[in-house]
C-alpha positions as CSV (number, residue, x, y, z in Angstrom):
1,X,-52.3,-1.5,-14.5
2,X,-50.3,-4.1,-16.3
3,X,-47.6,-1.1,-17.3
4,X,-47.5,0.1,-13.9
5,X,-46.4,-3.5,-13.0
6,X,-43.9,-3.7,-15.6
7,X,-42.4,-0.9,-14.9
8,X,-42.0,-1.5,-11.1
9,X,-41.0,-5.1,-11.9
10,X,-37.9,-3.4,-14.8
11,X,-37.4,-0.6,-11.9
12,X,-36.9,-3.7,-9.5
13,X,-34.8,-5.7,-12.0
14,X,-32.2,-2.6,-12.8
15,X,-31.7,-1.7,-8.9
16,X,-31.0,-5.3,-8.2
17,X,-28.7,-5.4,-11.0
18,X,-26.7,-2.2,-9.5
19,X,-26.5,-4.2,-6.1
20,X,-25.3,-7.1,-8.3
21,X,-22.4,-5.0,-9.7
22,X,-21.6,-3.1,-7.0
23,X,-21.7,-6.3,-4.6
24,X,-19.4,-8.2,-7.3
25,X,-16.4,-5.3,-7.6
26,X,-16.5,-5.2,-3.6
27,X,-15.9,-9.2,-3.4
28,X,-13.3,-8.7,-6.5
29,X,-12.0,-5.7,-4.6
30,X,-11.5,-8.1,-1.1
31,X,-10.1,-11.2,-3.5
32,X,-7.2,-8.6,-4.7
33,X,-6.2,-7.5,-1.2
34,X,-6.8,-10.7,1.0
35,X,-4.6,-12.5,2.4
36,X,-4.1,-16.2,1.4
37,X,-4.2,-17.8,4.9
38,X,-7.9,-15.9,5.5
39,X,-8.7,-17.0,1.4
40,X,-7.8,-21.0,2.1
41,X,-10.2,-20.3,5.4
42,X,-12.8,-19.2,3.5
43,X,-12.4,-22.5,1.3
44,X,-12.3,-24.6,4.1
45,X,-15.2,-23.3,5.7
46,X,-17.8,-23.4,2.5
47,X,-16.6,-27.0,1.4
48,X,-18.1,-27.5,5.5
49,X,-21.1,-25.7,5.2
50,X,-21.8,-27.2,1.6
51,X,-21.0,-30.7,2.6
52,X,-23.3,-30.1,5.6
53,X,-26.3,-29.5,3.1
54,X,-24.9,-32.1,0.8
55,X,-24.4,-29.9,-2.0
56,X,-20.6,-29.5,-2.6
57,X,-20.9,-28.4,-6.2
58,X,-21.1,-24.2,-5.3
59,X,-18.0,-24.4,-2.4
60,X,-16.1,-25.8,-5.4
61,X,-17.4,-23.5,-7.8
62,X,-16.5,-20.7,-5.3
63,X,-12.7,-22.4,-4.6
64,X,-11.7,-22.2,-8.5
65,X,-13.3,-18.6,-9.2
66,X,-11.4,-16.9,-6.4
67,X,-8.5,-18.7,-7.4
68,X,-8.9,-17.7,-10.8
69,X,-9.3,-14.4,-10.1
70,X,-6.8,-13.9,-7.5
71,X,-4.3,-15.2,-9.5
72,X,-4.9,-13.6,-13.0
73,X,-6.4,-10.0,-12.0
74,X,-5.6,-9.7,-8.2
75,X,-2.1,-8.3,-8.3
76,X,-3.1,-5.7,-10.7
77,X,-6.1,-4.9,-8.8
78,X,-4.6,-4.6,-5.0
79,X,-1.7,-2.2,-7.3
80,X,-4.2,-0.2,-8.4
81,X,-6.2,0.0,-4.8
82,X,-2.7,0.6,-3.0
83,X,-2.3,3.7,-6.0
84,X,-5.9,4.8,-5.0
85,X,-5.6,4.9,-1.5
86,X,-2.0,6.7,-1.9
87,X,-3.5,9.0,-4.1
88,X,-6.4,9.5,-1.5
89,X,-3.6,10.1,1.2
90,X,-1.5,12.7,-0.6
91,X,-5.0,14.9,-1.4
92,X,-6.0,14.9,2.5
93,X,-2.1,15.8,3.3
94,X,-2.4,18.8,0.4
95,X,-6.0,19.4,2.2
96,X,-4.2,19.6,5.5
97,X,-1.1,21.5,4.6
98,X,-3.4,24.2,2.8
99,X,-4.9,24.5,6.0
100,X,-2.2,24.9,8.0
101,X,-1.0,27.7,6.2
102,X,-4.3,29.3,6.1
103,X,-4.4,29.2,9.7
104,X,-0.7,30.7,10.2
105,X,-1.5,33.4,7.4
106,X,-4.7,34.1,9.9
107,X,-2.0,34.7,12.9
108,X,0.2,36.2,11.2
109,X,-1.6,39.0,10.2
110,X,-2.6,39.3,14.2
111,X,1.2,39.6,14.7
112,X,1.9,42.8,12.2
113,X,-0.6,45.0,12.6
114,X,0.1,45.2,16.3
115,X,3.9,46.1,16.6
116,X,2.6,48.6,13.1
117,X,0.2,50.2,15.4
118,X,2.2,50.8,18.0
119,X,5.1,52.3,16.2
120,X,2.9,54.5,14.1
121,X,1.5,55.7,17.6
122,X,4.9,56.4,18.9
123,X,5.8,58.9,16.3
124,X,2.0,60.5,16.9
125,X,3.6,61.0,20.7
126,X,6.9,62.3,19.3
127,X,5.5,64.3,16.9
128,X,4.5,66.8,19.5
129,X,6.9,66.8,22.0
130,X,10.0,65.6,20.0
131,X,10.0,66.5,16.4
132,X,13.7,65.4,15.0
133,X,13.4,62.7,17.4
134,X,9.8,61.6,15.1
135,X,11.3,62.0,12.2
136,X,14.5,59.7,13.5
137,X,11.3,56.6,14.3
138,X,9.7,57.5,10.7
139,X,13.3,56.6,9.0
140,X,13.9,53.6,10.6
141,X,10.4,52.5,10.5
142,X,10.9,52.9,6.9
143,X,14.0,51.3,7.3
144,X,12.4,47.9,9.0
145,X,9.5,47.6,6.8
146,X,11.9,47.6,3.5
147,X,14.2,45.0,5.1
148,X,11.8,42.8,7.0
149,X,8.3,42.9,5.5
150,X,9.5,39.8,3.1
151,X,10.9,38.3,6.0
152,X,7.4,38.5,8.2
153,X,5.5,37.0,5.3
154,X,8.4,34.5,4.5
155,X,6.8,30.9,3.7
156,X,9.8,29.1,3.9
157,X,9.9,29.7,8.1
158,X,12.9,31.9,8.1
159,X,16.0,31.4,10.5
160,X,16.9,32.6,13.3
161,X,19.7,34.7,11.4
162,X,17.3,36.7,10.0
163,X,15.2,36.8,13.2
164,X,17.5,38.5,15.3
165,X,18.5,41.3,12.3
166,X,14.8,41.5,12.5
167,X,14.5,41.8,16.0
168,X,17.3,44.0,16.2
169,X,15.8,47.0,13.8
170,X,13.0,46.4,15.4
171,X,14.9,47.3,19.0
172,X,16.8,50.2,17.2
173,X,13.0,51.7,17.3
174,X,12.8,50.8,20.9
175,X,15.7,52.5,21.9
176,X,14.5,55.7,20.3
177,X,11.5,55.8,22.6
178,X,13.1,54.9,25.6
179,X,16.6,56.1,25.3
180,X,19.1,55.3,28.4
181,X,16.4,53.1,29.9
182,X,16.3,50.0,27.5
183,X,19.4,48.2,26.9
184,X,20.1,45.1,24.7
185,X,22.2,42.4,24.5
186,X,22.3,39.7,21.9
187,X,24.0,36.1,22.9
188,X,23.5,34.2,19.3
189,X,26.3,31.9,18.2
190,X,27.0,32.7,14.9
191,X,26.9,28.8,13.8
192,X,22.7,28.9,15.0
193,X,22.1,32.0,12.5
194,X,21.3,29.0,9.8
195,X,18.9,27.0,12.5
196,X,15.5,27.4,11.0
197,X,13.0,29.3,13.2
198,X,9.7,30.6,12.6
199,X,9.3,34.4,11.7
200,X,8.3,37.0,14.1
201,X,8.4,34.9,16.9
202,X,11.7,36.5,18.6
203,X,10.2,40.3,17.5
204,X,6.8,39.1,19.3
205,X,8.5,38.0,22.8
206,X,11.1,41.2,22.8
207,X,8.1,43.3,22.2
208,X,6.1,41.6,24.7
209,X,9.1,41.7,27.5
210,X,9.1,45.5,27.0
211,X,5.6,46.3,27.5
212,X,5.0,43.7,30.2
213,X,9.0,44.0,31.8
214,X,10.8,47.3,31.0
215,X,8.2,49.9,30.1
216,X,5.9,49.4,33.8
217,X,9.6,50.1,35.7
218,X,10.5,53.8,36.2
219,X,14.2,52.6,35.5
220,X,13.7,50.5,33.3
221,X,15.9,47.9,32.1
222,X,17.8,45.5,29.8
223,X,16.3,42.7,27.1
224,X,18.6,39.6,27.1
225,X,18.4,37.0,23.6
226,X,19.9,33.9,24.2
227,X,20.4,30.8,22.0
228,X,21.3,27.4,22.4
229,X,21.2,23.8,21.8
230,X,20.4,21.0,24.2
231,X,19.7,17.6,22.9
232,X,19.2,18.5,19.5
233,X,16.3,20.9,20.7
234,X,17.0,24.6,19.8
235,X,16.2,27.1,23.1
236,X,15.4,30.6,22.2
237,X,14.9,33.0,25.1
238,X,14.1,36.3,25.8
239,X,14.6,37.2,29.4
240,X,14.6,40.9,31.1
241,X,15.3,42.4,34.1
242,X,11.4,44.1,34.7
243,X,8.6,43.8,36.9
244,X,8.5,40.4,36.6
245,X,5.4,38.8,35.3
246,X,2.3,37.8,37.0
247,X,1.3,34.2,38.0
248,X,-2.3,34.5,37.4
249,X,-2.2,36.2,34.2
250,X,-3.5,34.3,30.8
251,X,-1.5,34.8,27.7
252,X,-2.1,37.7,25.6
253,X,-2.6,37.9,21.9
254,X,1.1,37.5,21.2
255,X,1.7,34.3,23.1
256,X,-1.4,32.5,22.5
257,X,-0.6,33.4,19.0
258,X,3.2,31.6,19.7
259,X,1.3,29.0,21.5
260,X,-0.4,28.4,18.5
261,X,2.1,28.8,15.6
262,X,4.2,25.9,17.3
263,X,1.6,23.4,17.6
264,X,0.8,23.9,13.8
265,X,4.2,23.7,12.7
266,X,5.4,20.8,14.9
267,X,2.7,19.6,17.4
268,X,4.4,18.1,20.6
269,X,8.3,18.8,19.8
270,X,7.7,22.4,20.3
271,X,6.8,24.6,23.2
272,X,6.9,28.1,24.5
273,X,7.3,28.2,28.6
274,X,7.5,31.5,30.3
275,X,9.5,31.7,34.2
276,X,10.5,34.0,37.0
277,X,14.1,33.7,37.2
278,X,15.7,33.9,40.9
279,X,17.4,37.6,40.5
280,X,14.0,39.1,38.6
281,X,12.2,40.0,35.8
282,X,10.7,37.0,33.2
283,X,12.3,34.7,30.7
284,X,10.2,33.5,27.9
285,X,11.8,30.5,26.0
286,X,10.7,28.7,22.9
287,X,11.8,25.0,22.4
288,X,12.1,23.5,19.1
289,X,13.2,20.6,17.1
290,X,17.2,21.5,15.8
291,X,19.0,20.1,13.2
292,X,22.5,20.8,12.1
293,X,22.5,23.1,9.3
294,X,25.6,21.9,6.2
295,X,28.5,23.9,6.9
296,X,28.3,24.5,10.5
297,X,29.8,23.2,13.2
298,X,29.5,23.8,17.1
C-alpha cells in the first residue's frame, strides 16, 4: 500500500514538474517578445497587488527576474521565435504551393484527354469516308503532339506566344474537318507574345467556340483571337460568329476547368466572362494581371 502511494505521490511530483517547465519556457517565451510598455504594466500592477497584502518582497523579486532575463536572453530568444515562426510560414507556403499544383496537374489532365479524344475520333470518321484526307489529320496530329505536348505540361505557365502557335496547329486540324466552313483570324500584337499566360487555356476556348458556335450552324463560321492590354490587365478573347450561346446554360468541363485554373493561379485579379456581342455569336474573354515583359515595348 505504502508503494502504491509512493509511486502516485513520484507520478504526481514528475507531472507537476513538466507543468513547471513547460509553464516556465512559455513565461520566458512572453518575456522575449513583450513589449516594454505592457512589461513596466505588469510591474506596476504586482508591486499594487503585493503592497495590498503587505508583502512586497515577490513583486520585487518578479521586477529584477524579468528584467534580468529580458535583457540578457530576450533578444536572442524573440530572434530565434521570429526564425521559428518564419520557418513555420515558409513550410505552409511549400504545403500550399504543392497543392496548388496538384490541383492544376488534376485539371490539366481534364483538359488533354478531351481535345485527344476528339481528334482521334475525327480520323475514325475520316477514315471511312475520306481516307487521304485521315491520313492528312494523323500527320498533323503527330505534328501537334511533338510541338505542344511540352508546352501543355509546361510548369513555368507558358506565354501567350506559345499559346497561339499552339492554338494555331491545333486550328490547322480544325480546318481539315470542316474545310471552307471555319475560318480564322489571329489579332496578337507581336510585343504580347512574351506576356505570360497559362497553357491550354486559348486551345480550350477556340475548341469550345467551335463545338458550341461554328459546328451547330449549317454555314458555319469564323473564330476571332484578340489580345490586348487595358490597365495593366491582359484581355484574351475568343469570339465567333455562331449560334450564339445560351443564357441559361452552366459551364462545361472546359470552362469550369478555366474558372478554376484562374482562381488558383491568381485568385481575384483573374476572371473568365463569356457575352453575346450585338452582331452574333459569343465572345469568351480571360482577364489577367499583365506586366511588361524586358525588351518590349507597346
Amino acid at each position: 500500500m505504502r508503494a502504491s502511494q509512493i509511486n502516485r505521490t513520484l507520478d504526481f511530483v514528475r507531472d507537476a514538474g513538466r507543468e513547471a517547465g513547460v509553464l516556465g519556457w512559455r513565461f520566458f517565451d512572453w518575456l522575449a517578445v513583450v513589449e516594454w510598455r505592457q512589461l513596466f504594466l505588469t510591474w506596476f500592477l504586482a508591486l499594487l497587488f503585493f503592497a495590498f497584502v503587505n508583502t512586497p518582497e515577490p513583486a520585487v523579486w518578479y521586477i529584477f527576474a524579468s528584467f534580468g532575463i529580458k535583457v540578457l536572453a530576450g533578444g536572442k530568444r524573440k530572434a530565434e521565435l521570429v526564425a521559428r515562426d518564419a520557418t513555420l510560414q515558409a513550410n505552409v507556403a511549400t504545403l500550399e504551393r504543392r497543392l496548388m499544383e496538384a490541383k492544376m496537374a488534376a485539371l490539366q489532365a481534364q483538359v488533354e484527354p478531351h481535345f485527344l479524344f476528339n481528334t482521334l475520333a475525327l480520323i475514325g470518321q475520316l477514315i471511312e469516308t475520306d481516307p487521304k484526307e485521315a491520313a492528312r489529320v494523323h500527320a498533323h496530329l503527330i505534328d501537334y503532339l511533338r510541338s505542344t505536348l511540352p508546352q501543355m505540361r509546361a510548369r513555368d505557365g507558358g506565354t501567350l506566344g506559345r499559346q497561339v502557335e499552339l492554338s494555331k496547329a491545333y486550328l490547322a486540324i480544325m480546318q481539315a474537318r470542316m474545310k471552307e466552313r471555319l475560318g480564322v483570324r489571329f489579332e496578337v500584337p507581336l510585343f504580347l507574345h512574351s506576356a505570360p499566360f497559362p497553357p491550354m487555356m486559348l486551345q480550350t476556348l477556340i475548341e469550345n467556340s467551335i463545338k458550341h458556335g461554328l459546328e451547330p450552324k449549317i454555314a458555319g463560321g469564323t473564330v476571332t483571337v484578340r489580345a490586348y492590354v487595358v490597365d495593366a490587365t491582359l484581355h484574351v478573347e475568343v469570339c465567333d460568329d455562331g449560334v450564339g450561346i445560351d443564357p441559361h446554360a452552366d459551364d462545361g468541363i472546359g470552362l469550369a476547368n478555366i474558372r478554376e485554373r484562374l482562381q488558383l493561379l491568381y485568385g481575384a485579379q483573374a476572371e473568365l466572362a463569356v457575352s453575346a456581342p450585338p452582331g452574333g455569336g459569343a465572345c469568351a474573354t480571360i482577364r489577367l494581371p499583365y506586366q511588361m515583359m524586358e525588351g518590349t515595348s507597346i
